[in-house]
C-alpha positions, 0 to 999 in steps of 0.5 A: 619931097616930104621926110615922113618917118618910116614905120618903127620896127616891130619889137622883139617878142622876148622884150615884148613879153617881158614888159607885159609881165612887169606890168603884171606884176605892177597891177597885181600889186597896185589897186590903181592898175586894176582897170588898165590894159596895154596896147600898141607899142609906139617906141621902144628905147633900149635900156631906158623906157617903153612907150605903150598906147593902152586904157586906164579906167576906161580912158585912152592913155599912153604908159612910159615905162621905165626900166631899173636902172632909170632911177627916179627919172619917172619921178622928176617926169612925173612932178614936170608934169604936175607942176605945168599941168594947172596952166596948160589944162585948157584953152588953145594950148595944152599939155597932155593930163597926167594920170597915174605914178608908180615910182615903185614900179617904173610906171607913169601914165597920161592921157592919150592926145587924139590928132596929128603930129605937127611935122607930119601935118605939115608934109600933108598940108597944102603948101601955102596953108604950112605957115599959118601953124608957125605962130601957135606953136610959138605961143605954146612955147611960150605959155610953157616958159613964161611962169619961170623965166628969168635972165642969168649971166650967159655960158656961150664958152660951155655950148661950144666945148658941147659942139666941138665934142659933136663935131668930132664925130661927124661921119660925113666929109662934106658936112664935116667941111660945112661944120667947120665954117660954121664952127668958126662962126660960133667962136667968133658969136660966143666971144661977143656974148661972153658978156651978155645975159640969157633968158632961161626958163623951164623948157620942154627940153625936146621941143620938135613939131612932133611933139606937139599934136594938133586937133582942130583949134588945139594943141597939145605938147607931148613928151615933156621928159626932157623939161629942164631949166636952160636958154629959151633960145635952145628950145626955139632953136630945137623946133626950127633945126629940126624942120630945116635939116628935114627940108621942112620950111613952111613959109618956102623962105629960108633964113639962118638954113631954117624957116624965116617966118618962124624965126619971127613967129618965136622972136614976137611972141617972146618979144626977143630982145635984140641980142637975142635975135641977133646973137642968141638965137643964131647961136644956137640954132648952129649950136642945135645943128652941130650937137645933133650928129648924122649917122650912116643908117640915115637916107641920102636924101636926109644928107643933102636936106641937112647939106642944104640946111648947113649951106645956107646955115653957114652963109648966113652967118658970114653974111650978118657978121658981114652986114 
């Protein structure tokens, strides 16, 4: 059974028109807005930004605005976005151009990417073509991190301090008792890592299939927000968690509770060295599936996909420390 999202609520017309009348007021102060309209609304984060479909100069584009309170984040949003911008502007792998900064006012703007979510092609791809999508999304990862990576000494203790505050406030029995085995298995990992380096690099930082939008032979990373220098590992390990706790396996084979052709696609094309594969990138696909922690709104059938994926987690842990 496919895990395509339900339909985003419709927003509250008091935040809708006020939103409207910022924008307003940002274009009756700023020439560069002149030419702009807003459209759709396609998310509404409470307190932090608005994310609008609408036009610039004639051009299909997405705004992020952002409220007050936010700081210079639009701005640190904005120079990641310039910044990978000339690497990621053509060819198979690309990043949405960005198009206009109003600091003053909260407001950036990119283009607008035309094609389909990568998870949702998935859930309607024909079962045996899933696979084929695993090892681009792998190089556009790498494209992404390649002109920043370096190796630094390793913080396994720190990642584990993180997980253990997640796992506090998991609101289910059974995938509490899940966790805890889990858990034990990252202990025992972090203490044979806590001399090994790491490769870090500017990451996406939110790197899940649906922040990559496929069109024939192309794709596009979006919401690039969250770019910040960690473990590539953790980038990795966001794509394939999040698939495994929606019961997405492209390839049908599981390995580590997410998809074993995907955990090769990323191990060739970041060339992983060894403890990488073997310690790194285990680590923190456990890492990834503790820290994101269910709630009580989400559907019984989104419980048992991540019930599953936190089983097979779990005993392929034990089985490699085995091994």
């Amino acid at each position: 059974m496919s895990d395509l999202p339900t339909p985003a609520p419709l927003p509250d017309p008091e935040r809708l028109l006020a939103l409207h009348r910022r924008f307003e007021a940002a274009r009756n102060a700023c020439p560069e807005l002149e030419t702009a309209d807003l459209g759709e609304v396609l998310r509404i984060v409470p307190g932090k930004r608005a994310i609008l479909k609408g036009t610039l100069a004639g051009r299909a584009a997405v705004f992020r605005i952002f409220e007050p309170e936010q700081g210079d984040i639009s701005t640190r949003e904005w120079r990641e976005m310039t910044r990978i911008w000339p690497y990621m502007n053509s060819g198979p792998y690309r990043v949405a151009e960005p198009l206009l900064h109003l600091p003053e006012h909260g407001i950036l703007a990119i283009e607008h990417v035309p094609g389909q979510p990568l998870l949702k092609h998935f859930w309607q791809a024909e079962p045996d073509t899933r696979a084929r999508h695993l090892r681009p999304a792998a190089e556009w990862l790498r494209r992404y991190t390649e002109g920043s990576e370096t190796w630094r000494a390793g913080n396994a203790a720190g990642w584990i301090a993180r997980v253990e505050r997640a796992a506090a406030s998991q609101p289910f029995a059974n995938l509490r008792a899940l966790e805890a085995g889990i858990l034990d298995e990252l202990r025992r990992m972090a203490a044979m890592l806590e001399t090994q380096e790491w490769r870090v690099a500017i990451c996406h930082g939110d790197f899940h299939p649906n922040n990559l939008i496929t069109n024939e032979d192309r794709l596009t990373g979006i919401d690039i927000g969250g770019s910040a220098r960690m473990p590539v590992c953790k980038d990795i390990a966001r794509f394939l968690v999040h698939m495994g706790r929606r019961g997405m396996i492209p390839s049908g084979l599981r390995q580590l509770g997410v998809d074993q052709v995907g955990i090769a696609a990323f191990a060739d094309a970041f060339a992983l060295s060894s403890v990488e594969r073997g310690l790194w990138l285990p680590f923190f696909i456990g890492c990834e599936a503790l820290i994101r922690v269910e709630n009580k709104s989400l559907k019984k059938g989104r419980i048992k996909r991540a019930e599953e994926m936190y089983r097979a987690l779990r005993d392929d842990l034990i089985a490699a420390r085995s091994a």
